[in-house]
C-alpha atoms as a printed R data frame, in Angstrom:
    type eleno elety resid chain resno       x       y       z
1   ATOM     1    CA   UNK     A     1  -6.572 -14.619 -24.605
2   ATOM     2    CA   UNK     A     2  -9.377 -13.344 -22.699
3   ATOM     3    CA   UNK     A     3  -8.905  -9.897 -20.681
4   ATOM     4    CA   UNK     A     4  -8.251  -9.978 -16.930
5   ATOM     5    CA   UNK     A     5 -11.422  -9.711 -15.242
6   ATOM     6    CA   UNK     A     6 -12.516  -8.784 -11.144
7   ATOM     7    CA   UNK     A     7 -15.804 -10.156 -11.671
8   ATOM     8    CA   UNK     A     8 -14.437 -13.724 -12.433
9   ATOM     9    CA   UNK     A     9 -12.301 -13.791  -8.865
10  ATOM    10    CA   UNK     A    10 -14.864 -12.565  -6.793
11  ATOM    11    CA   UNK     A    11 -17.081 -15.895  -5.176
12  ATOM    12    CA   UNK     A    12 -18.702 -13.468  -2.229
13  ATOM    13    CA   UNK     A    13 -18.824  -9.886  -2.342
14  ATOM    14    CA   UNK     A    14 -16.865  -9.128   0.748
15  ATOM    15    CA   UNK     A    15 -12.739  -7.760  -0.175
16  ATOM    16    CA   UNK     A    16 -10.276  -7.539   2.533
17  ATOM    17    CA   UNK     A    17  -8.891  -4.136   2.650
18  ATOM    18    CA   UNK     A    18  -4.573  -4.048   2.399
19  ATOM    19    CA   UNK     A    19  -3.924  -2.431   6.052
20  ATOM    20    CA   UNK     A    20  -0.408  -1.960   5.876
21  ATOM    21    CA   UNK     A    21   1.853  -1.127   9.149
22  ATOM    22    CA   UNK     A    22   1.032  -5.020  10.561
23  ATOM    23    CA   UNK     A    23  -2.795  -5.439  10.405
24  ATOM    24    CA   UNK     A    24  -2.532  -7.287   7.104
25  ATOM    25    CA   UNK     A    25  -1.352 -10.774   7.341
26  ATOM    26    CA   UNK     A    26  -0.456 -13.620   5.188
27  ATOM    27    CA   UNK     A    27  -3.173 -15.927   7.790
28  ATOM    28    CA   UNK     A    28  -5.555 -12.869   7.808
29  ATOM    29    CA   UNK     A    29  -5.238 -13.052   3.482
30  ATOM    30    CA   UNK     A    30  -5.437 -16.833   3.800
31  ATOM    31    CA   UNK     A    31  -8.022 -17.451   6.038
32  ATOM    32    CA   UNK     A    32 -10.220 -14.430   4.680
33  ATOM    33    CA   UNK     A    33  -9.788 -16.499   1.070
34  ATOM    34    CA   UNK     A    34 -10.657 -19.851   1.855
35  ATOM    35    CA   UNK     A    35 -14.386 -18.096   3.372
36  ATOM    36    CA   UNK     A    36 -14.721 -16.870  -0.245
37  ATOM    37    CA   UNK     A    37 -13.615 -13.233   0.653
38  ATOM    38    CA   UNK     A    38 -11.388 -11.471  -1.678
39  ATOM    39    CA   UNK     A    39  -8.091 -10.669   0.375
40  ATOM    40    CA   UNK     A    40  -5.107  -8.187  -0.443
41  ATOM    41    CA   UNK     A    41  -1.695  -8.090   0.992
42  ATOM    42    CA   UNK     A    42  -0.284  -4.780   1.682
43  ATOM    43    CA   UNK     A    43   3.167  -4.146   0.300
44  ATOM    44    CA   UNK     A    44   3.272  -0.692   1.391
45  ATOM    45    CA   UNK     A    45   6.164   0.091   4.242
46  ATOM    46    CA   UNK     A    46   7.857  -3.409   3.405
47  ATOM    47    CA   UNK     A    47  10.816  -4.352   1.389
48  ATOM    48    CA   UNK     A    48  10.218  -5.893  -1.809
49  ATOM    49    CA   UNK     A    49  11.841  -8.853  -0.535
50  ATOM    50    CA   UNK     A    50   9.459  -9.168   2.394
51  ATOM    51    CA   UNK     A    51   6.584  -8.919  -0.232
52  ATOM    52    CA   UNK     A    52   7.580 -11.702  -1.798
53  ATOM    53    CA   UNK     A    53   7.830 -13.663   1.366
54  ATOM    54    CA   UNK     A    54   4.433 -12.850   2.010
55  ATOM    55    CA   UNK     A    55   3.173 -14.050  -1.068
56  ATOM    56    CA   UNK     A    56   4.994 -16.898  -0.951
57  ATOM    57    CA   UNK     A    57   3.300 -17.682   2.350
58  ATOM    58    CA   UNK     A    58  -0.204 -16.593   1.165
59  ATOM    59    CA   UNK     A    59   0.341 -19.219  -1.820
60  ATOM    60    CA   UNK     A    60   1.131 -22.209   0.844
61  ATOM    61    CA   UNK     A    61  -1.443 -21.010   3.137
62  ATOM    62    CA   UNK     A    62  -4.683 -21.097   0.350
63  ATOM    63    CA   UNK     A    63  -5.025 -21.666  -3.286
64  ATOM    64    CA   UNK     A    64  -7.768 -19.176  -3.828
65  ATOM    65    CA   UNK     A    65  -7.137 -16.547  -5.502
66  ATOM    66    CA   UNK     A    66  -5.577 -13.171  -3.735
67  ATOM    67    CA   UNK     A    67  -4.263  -9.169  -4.413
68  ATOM    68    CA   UNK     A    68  -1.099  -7.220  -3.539
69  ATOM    69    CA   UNK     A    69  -1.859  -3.655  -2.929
70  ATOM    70    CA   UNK     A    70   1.272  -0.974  -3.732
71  ATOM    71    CA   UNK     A    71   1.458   2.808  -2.916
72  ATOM    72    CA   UNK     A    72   2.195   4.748  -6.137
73  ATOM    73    CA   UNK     A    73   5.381   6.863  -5.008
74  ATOM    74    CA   UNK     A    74   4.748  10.642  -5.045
75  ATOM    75    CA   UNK     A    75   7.067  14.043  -4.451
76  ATOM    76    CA   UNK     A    76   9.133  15.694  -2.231
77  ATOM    77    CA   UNK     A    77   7.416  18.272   0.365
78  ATOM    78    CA   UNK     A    78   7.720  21.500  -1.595
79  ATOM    79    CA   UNK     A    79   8.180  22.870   1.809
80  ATOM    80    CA   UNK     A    80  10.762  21.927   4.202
81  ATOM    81    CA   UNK     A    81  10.458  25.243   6.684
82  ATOM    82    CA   UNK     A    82   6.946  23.934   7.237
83  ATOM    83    CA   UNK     A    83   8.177  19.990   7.710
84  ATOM    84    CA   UNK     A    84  11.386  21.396   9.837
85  ATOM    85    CA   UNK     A    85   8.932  23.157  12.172
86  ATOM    86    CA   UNK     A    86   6.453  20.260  12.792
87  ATOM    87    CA   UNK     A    87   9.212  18.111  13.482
88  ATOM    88    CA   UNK     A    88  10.424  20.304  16.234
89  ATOM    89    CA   UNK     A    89   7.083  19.923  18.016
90  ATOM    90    CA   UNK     A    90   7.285  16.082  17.949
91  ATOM    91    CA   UNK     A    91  10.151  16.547  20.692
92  ATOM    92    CA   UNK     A    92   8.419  16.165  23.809
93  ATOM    93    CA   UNK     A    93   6.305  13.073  22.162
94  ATOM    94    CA   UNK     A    94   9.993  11.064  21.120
95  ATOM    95    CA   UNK     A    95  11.339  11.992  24.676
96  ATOM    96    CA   UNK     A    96   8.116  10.571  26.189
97  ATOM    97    CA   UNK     A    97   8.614   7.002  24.883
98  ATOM    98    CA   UNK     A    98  12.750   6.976  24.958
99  ATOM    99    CA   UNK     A    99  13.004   7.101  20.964
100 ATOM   100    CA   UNK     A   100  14.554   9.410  18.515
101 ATOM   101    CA   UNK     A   101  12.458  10.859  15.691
102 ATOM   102    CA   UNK     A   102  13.717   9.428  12.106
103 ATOM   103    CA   UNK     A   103  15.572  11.350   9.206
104 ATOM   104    CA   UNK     A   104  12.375  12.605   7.621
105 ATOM   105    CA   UNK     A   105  13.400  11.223   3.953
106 ATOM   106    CA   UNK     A   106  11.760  11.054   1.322
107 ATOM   107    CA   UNK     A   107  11.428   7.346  -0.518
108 ATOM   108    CA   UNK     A   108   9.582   5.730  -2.934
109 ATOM   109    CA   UNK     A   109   8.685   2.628  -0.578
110 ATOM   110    CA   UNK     A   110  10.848   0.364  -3.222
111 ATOM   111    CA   UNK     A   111   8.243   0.860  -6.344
112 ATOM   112    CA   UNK     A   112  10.222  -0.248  -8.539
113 ATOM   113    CA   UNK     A   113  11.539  -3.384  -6.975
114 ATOM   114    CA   UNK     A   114   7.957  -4.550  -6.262
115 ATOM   115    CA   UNK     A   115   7.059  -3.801  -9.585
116 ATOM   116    CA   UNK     A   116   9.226  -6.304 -11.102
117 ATOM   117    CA   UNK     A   117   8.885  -8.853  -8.607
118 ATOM   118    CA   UNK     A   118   4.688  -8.432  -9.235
119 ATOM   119    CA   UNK     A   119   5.363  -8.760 -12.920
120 ATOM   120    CA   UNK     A   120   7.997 -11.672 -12.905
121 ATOM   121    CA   UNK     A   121   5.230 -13.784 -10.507
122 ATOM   122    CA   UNK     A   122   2.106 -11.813 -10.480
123 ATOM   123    CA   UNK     A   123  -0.867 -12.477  -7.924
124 ATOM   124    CA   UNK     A   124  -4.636 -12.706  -9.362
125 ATOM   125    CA   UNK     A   125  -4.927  -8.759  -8.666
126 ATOM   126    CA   UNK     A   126  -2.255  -5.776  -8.053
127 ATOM   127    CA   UNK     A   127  -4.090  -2.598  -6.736
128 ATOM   128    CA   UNK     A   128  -2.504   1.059  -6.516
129 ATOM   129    CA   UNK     A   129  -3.183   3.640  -3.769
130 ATOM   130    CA   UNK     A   130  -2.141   7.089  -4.066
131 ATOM   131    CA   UNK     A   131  -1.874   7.635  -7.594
132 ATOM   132    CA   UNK     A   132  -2.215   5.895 -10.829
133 ATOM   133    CA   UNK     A   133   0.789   4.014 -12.866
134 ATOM   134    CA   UNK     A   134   1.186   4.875 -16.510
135 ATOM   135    CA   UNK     A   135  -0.824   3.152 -19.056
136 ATOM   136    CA   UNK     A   136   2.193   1.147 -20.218
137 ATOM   137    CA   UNK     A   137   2.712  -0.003 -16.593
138 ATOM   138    CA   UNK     A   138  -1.214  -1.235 -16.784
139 ATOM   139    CA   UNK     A   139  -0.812  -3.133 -20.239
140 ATOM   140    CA   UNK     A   140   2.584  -4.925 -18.806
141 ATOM   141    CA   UNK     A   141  -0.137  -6.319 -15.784
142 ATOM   142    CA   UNK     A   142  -2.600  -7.128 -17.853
143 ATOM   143    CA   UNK     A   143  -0.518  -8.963 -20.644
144 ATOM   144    CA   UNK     A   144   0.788 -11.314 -17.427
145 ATOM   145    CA   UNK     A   145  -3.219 -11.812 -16.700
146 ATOM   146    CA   UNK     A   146  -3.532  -9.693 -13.810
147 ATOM   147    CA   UNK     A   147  -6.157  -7.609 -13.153
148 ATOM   148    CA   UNK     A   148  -5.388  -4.093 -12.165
149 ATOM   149    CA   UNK     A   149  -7.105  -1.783  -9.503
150 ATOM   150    CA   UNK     A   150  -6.875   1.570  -8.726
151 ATOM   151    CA   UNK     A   151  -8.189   3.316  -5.766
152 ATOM   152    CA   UNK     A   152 -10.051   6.469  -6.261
153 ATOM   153    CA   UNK     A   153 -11.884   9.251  -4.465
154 ATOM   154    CA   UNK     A   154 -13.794  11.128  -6.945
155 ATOM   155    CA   UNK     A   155 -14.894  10.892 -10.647
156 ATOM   156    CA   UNK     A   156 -12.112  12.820 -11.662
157 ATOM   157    CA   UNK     A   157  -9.216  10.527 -10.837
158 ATOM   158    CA   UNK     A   158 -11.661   7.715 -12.069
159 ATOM   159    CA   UNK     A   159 -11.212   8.904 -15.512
160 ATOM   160    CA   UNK     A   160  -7.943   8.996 -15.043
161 ATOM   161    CA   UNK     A   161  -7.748   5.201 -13.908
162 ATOM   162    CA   UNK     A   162  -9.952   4.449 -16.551
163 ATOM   163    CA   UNK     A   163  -8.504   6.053 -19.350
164 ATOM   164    CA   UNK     A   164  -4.714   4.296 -18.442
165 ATOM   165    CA   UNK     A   165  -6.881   0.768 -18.795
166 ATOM   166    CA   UNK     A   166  -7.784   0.422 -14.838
167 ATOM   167    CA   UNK     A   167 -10.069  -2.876 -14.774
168 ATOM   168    CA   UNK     A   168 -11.264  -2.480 -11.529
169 ATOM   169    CA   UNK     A   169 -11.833   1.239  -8.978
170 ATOM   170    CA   UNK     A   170 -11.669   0.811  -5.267
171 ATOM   171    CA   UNK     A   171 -13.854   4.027  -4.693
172 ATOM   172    CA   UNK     A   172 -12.997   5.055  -1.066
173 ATOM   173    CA   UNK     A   173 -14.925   7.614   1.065
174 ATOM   174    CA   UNK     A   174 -13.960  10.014   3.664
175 ATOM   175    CA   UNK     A   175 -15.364   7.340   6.201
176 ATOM   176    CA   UNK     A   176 -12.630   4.698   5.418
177 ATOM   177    CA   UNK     A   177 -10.264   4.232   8.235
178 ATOM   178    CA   UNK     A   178  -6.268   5.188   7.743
179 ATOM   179    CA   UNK     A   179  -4.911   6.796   4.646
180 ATOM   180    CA   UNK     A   180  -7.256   8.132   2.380
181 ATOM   181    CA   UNK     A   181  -5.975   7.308  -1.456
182 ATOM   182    CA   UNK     A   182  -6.347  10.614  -3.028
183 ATOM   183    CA   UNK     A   183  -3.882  11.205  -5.580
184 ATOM   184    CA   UNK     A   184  -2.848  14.519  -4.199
185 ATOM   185    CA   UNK     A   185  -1.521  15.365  -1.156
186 ATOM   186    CA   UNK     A   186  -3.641  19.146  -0.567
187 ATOM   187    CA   UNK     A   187  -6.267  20.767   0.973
188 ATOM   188    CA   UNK     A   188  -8.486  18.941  -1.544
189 ATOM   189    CA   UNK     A   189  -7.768  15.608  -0.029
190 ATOM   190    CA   UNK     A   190  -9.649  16.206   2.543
191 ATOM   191    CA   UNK     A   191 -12.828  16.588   0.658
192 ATOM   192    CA   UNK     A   192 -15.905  14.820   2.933
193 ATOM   193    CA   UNK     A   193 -18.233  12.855   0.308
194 ATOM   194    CA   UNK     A   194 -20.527   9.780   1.454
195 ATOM   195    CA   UNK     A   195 -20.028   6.853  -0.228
196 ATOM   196    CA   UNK     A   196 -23.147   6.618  -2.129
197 ATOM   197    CA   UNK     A   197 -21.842  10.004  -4.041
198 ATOM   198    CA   UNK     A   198 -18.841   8.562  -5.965
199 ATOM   199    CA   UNK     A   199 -20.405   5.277  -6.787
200 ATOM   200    CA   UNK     A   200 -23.076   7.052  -8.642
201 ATOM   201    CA   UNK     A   201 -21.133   9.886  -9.717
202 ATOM   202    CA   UNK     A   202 -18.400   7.469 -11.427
203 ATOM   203    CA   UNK     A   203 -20.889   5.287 -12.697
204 ATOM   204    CA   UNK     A   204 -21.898   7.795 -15.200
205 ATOM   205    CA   UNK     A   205 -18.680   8.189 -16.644
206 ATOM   206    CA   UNK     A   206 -17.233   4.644 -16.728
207 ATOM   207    CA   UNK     A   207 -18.829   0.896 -16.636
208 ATOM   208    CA   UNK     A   208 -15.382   0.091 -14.520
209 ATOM   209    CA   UNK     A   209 -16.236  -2.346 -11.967
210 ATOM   210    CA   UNK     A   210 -16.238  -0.403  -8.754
211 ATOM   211    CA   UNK     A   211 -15.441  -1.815  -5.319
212 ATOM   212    CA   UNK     A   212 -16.701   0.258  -2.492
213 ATOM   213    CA   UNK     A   213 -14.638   1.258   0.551
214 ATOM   214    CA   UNK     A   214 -15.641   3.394   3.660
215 ATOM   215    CA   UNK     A   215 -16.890   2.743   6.932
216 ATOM   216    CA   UNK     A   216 -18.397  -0.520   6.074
217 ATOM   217    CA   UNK     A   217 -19.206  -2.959   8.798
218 ATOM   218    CA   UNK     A   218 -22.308  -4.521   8.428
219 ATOM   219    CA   UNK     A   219 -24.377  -6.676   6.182
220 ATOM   220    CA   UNK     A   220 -27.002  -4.573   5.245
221 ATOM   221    CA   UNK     A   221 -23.951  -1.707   4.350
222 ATOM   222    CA   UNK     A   222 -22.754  -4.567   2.046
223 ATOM   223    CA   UNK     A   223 -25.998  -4.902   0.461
224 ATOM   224    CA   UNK     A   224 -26.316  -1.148   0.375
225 ATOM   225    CA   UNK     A   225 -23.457  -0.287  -2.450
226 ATOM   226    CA   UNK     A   226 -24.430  -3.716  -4.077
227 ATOM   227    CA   UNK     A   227 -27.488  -1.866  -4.557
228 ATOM   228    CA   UNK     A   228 -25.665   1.217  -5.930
229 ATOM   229    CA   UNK     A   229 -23.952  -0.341  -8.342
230 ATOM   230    CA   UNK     A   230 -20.902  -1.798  -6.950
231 ATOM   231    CA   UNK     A   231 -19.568  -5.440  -7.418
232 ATOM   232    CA   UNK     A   232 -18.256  -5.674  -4.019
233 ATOM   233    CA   UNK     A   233 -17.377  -3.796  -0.616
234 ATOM   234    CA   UNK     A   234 -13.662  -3.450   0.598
235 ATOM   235    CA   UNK     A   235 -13.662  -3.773   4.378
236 ATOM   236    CA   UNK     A   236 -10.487  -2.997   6.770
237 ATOM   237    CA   UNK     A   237 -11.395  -2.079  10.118
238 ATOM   238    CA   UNK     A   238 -13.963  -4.906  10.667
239 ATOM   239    CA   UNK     A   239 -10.731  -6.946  10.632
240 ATOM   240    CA   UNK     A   240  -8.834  -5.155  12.110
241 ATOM   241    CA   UNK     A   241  -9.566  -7.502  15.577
242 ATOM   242    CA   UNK     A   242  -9.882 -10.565  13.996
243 ATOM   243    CA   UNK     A   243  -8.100 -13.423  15.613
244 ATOM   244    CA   UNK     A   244  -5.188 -13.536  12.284
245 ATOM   245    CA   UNK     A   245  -5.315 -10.029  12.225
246 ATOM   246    CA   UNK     A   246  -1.377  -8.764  13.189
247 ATOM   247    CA   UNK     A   247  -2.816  -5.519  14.952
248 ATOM   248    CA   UNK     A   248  -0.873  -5.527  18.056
249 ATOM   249    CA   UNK     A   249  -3.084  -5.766  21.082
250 ATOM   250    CA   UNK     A   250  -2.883  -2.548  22.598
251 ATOM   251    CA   UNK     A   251  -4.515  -0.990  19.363
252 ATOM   252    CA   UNK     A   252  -7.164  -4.039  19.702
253 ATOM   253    CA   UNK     A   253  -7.862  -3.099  23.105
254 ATOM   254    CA   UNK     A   254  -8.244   0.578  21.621
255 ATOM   255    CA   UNK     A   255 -11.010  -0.087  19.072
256 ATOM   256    CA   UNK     A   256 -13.435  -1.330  22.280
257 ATOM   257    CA   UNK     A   257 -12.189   1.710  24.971
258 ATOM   258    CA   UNK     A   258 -14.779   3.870  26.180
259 ATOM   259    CA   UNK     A   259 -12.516   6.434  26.375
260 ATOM   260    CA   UNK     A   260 -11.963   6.763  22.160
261 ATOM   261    CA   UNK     A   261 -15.462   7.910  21.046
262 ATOM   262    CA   UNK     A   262 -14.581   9.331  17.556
263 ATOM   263    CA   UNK     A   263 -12.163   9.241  14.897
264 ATOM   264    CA   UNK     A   264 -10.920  12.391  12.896
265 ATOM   265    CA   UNK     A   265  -8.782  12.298   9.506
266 ATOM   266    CA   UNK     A   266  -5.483  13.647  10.358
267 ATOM   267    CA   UNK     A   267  -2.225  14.187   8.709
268 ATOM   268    CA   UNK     A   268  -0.304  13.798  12.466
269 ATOM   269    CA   UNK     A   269   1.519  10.748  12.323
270 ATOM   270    CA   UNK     A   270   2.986  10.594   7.961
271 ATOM   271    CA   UNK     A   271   2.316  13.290   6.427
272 ATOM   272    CA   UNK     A   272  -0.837  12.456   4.696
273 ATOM   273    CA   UNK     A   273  -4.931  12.455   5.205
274 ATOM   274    CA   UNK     A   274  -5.503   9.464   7.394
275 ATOM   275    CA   UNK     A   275  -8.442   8.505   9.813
276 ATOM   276    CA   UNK     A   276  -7.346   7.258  13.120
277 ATOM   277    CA   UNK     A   277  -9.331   7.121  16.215
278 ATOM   278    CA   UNK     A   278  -8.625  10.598  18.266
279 ATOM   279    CA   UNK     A   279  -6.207  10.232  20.524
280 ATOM   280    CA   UNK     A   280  -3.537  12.544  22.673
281 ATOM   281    CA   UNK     A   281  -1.224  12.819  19.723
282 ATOM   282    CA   UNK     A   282  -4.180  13.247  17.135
283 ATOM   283    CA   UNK     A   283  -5.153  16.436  19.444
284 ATOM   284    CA   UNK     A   284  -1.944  18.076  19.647
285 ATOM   285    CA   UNK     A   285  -0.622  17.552  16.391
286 ATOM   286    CA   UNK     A   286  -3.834  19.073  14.453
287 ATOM   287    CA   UNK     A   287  -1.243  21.253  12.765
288 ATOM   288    CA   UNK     A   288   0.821  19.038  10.568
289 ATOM   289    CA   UNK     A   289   1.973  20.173   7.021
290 ATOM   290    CA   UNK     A   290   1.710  18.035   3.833
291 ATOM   291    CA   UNK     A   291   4.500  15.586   4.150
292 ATOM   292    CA   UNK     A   292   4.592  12.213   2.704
293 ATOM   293    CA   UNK     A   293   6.521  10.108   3.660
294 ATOM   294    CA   UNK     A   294   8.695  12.334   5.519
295 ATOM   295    CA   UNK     A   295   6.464  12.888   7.883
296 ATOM   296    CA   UNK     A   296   6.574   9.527   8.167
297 ATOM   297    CA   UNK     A   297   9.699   8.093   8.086
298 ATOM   298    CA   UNK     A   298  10.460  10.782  11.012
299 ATOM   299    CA   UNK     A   299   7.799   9.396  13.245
300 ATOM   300    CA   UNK     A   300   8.245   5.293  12.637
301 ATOM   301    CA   UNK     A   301  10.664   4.918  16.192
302 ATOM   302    CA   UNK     A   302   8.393   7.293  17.689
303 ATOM   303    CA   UNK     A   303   5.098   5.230  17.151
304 ATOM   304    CA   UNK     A   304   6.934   1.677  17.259
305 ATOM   305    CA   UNK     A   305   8.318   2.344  20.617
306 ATOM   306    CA   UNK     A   306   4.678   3.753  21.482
307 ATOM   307    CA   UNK     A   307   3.645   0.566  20.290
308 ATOM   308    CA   UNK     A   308   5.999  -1.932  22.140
309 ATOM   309    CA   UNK     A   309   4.993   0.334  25.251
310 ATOM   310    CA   UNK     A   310   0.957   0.218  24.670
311 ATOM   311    CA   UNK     A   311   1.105   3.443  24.767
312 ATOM   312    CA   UNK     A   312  -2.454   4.141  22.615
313 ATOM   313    CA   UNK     A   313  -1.666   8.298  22.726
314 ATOM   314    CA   UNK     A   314   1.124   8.074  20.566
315 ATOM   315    CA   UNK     A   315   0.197   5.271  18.537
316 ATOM   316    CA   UNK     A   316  -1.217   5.478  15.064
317 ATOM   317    CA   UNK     A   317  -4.605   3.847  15.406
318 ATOM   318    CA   UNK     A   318  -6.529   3.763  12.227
319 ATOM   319    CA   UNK     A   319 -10.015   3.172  11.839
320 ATOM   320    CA   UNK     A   320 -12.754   3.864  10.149
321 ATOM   321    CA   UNK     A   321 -15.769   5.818  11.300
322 ATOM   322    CA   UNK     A   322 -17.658   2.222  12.430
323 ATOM   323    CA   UNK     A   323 -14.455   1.352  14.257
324 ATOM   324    CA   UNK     A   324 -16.807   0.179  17.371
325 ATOM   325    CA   UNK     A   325 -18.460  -2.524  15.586
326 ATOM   326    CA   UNK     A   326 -15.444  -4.419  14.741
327 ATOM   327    CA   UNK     A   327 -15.349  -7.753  16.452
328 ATOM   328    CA   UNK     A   328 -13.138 -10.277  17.426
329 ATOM   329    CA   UNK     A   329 -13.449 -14.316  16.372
330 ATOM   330    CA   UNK     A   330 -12.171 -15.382  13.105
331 ATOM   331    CA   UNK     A   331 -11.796 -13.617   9.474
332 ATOM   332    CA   UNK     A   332 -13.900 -16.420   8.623
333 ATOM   333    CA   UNK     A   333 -16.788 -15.755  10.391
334 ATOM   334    CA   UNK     A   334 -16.681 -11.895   9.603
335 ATOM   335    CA   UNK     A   335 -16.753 -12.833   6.285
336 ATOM   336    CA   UNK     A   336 -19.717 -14.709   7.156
337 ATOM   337    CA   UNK     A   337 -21.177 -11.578   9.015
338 ATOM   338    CA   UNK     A   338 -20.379  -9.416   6.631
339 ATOM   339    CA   UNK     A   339 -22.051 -11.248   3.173
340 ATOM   340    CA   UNK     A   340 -25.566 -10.622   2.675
């Protein structure tokens, strides 16, 4: 039996980042597939069980091929007088929308459930984001035929990926909108490279097919890391306001407001690096510790009542650093857009 291989499920070279939190959709996966696009559902911040009923309605929605992205679970906060004081300046925000913060818990966002229901019924593709799984965790995907990614932010967790049998590396830049997928949670994840960097960098150390994330949003970007080396380019935030796109309409409206001119990677809203457009909450919360997921667990009312409110200055509003070229009409005709 032949190995797994990307290289075989990609028809265009245009993937659809996994934007969990309600961007990704089983329509935006479906409709982003039948254009020939490579499409991931994101599992992270759902139930297992709600994974499975999104797979189940990507499978009646398309039969082209598709990926489930997980988060790889980390540990604790090492410091909880640091997370205990952050939390105390969030009181004012919570107040503001009529919400109480969360119990800032830590989880592992169900890893293991979604592992076995990913292994028991397995998609074309299962990427990781935050870490890497064990070796033995790789060989169980790839003796069920499906080919494993891991994202990646530098040569030295590429190795890594590579050496546990990785057949794929989403290598994401600092210019990729919401959470970066450094393995650490540090002062080192917030490391500024271009794009261009890592893809040559990593391609010295490992033929790994490498799919390029970060800031990409046009044609000629597409054809750019092509031209690097890379067998495709991962794009999020150029769907983010695409017409199946579950973005609620308020952070829609956001992407195209004069008033949000720039983005900025903060660790505000979970806990962890992410790039969001700057907002009120962005600037006041520069200060927040590494925390993942309490962080974010103690925020969710806070930012879903934001939400139901349309209130953009306490939402979290990722982006990448092209956020104002994203455009609305169908996933289908960004893919179109988007292929060279």
């Amino acid at each position: 039996m032949a190995d797994p291989n990307l290289r075989e499920l990609l028809r265009r070279p245009v993937v659809v980042a996994p934007m969990a939190g309600g961007p990704s959709t089983p329509s935006l996966v479906g409709a982003a597939a039948d254009a020939g696009a490579f499409a991931f559902l994101a599992a992270g911040y759902k139930t297992a069980a709600a994974m499975v009923a999104e797979i189940t309605a990507v499978r009646a929605a398309t039969a082209a091929p598709f990926g489930v992205n997980v988060f790889v679970p980390g540990v604790p906060t090492r410091n909880a007088d640091a997370l205990s004081a952050y939390l105390d300046t969030l009181g004012a925000d919570a107040d503001a929308v009529g919400a109480p913060l969360g119990e800032p818990t830590w989880d592992d966002d169900q890893f293991d459930e979604k592992i076995a229901a990913l292994l028991a019924d397995p998609p074309s593709v299962v990427s990781f984001t935050f870490g890497c799984p064990s070796s033995e965790l790789i060989g169980a995907f790839r003796g069920v035929r499906c080919v494993v990614a891991v994202t990646v932010t530098q040569p030295s967790e590429a190795a890594i990926a590579a050496s546990a049998g990785a057949d794929a590396l989403c290598v994401q830049s600092h210019e990729a909108g919401a959470h970066r997928g450094v393995f650490g949670n540090d002062a080192s994840a917030l490391t500024e490279t271009s794009l261009a960097a890592p893809i040559a960098a990593i391609s010295e150390i490992t033929d790994v097919p490498q799919i390029a994330a970060g800031g990409i949003m046009r044609r000629d970007q597409v054809a750019a890391v092509l031209a690097a080396g890379a067998v495709a380019a991962q794009c999020g935030t150029a769907f983010l306001r695409c017409t199946e796109s579950g973005a609620h309409p308020a952070y829609k409206a956001a992407l195209t407001d004069a008033r949000f001119t720039q983005t900025a990677v903060t660790r505000a809203f979970s806990g962890r690096p992410a790039r969001a457009l700057v907002n009120q909450f962005v600037i006041d919360h520069a200060d927040a510790p590494c925390a993942y997921p309490e962080i974010n667990n103690a925020t969710r009312p806070l930012r879903a009542a934001a939400t139901a409110q349309g209130d953009v200055d306490k939402m979290s509003l990722w982006a990448g650093v092209g956020f104002r070229l994203a455009t609305d009409g169908s996933a289908g005709e960004i893919v179109d857009r988007l292929c060279p």
